[in-house]
N, C-alpha and C positions, 0 to 999 in steps of 0.2 A: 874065418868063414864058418858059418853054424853047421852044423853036421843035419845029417839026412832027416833024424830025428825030428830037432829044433823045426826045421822048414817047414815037416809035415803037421805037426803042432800049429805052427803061425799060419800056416793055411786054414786048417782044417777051423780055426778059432779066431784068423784074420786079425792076426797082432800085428802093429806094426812098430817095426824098429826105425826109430829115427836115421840110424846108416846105412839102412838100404835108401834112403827119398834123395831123390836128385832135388836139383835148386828149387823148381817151381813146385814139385810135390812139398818140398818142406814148406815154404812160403802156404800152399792152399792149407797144411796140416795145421801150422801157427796160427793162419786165422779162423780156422774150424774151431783149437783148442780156446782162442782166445774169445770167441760166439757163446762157446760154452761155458766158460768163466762167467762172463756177461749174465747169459741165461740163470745157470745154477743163483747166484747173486740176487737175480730181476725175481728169480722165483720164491726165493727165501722171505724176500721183502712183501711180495705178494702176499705168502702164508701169516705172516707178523701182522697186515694190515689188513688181512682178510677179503680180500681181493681178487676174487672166484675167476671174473674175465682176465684180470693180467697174469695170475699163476696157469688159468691154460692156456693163453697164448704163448707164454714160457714155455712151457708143457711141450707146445708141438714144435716150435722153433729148439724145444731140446733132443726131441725124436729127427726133427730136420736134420739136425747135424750130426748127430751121432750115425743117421742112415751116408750122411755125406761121410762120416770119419772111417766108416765101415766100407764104402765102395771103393777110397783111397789104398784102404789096408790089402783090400781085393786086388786093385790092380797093380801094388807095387809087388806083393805076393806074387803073382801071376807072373809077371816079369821075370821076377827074381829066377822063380822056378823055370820059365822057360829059357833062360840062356843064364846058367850058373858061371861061367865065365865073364859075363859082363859086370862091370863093379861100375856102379855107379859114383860119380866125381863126389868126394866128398862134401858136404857141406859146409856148407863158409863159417867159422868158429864163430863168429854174432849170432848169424840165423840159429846155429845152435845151442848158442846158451841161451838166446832169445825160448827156444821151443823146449829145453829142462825147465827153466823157468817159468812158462805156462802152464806148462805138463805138474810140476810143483804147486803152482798158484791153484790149481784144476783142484788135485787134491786133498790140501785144504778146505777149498769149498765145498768140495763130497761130502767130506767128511763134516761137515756142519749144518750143511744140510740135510745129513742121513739124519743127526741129531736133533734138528729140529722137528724132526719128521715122526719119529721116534716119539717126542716130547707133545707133540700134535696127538699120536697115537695113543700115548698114556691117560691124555687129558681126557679124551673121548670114551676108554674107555673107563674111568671115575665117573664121569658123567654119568653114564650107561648102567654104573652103578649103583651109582648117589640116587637115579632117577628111575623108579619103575613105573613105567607106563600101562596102560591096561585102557579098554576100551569098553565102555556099558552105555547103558540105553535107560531110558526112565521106562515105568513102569503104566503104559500105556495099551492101549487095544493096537493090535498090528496093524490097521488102520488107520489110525493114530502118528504109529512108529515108525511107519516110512519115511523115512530119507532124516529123521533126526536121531544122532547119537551125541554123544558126548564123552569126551576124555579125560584123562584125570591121572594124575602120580603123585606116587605115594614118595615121601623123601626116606 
């Protein structure tokens, strides 16, 4: 059992440990993690194909679930804290390796996606360097020069 510490930690930051979830909590967390798998995935592919509506519909269906993996963490937290003597029935040893194994799968896609993410970021700003922009106007009576400008960078 975690000590006082630990509990106050997982609240205050809404962790959730897989051995406090009774059966149907693990079962919602599995398919939350596995949404998220999905999502992370749908959103990378988005980014690669450039695909501005399906990386934000990613986008929110990733805010979606993370706010749903967060209100899980809440009320198994809460739980927990309100009756420290109740131990919830262990987890059935599939469901559980089933949910390291997504929590794993998870992971790895963070992590490849932060990377891509990263490599989106470098590129943009080469770009941004490669490319100086700057904004002039021809050389007309102000009259004239209403509403016409023109652009132009420098490589």
């Amino acid at each position: 059992m975690p000590d006082q510490t630990t509990r106050t930690m997982d609240t205050k930051h809404k962790t959730l440990h897989p051995g406090r979830l009774m059966r149907d909590e693990g079962r919602e967390y599995l398919a939350n993690l596995q949404v998220l798998a999905r999502e992370l995935d749908r959103a990378m592919k988005a980014v690669v194909d450039q695909e501005l509506p399906s990386l934000q519909d990613s986008l929110h269906l990733q805010q979606t679930t993370c706010a749903q993996l967060n209100y899980l963490a809440q009320r198994v937290n809460c739980r927990a804290a309100e009756d420290l003597l109740l131990q919830a029935a262990p987890l059935d040893p599939d469901l559980a390796a089933e949910i390291r194994q997504a929590a794993e799968t998870l992971i790895v896609l963070n992590r490849n996606y932060s990377a891509l993410l990263r490599h989106s970021e470098d590129t943009l700003r080469l770009f941004a360097e490669l490319f100086r922009c700057y904004q002039g106007s021809a050389q007309m009576s102000r009259r004239q020069q209403a509403g016409l400008s023109t652009w132009s960078c420098d490589l």
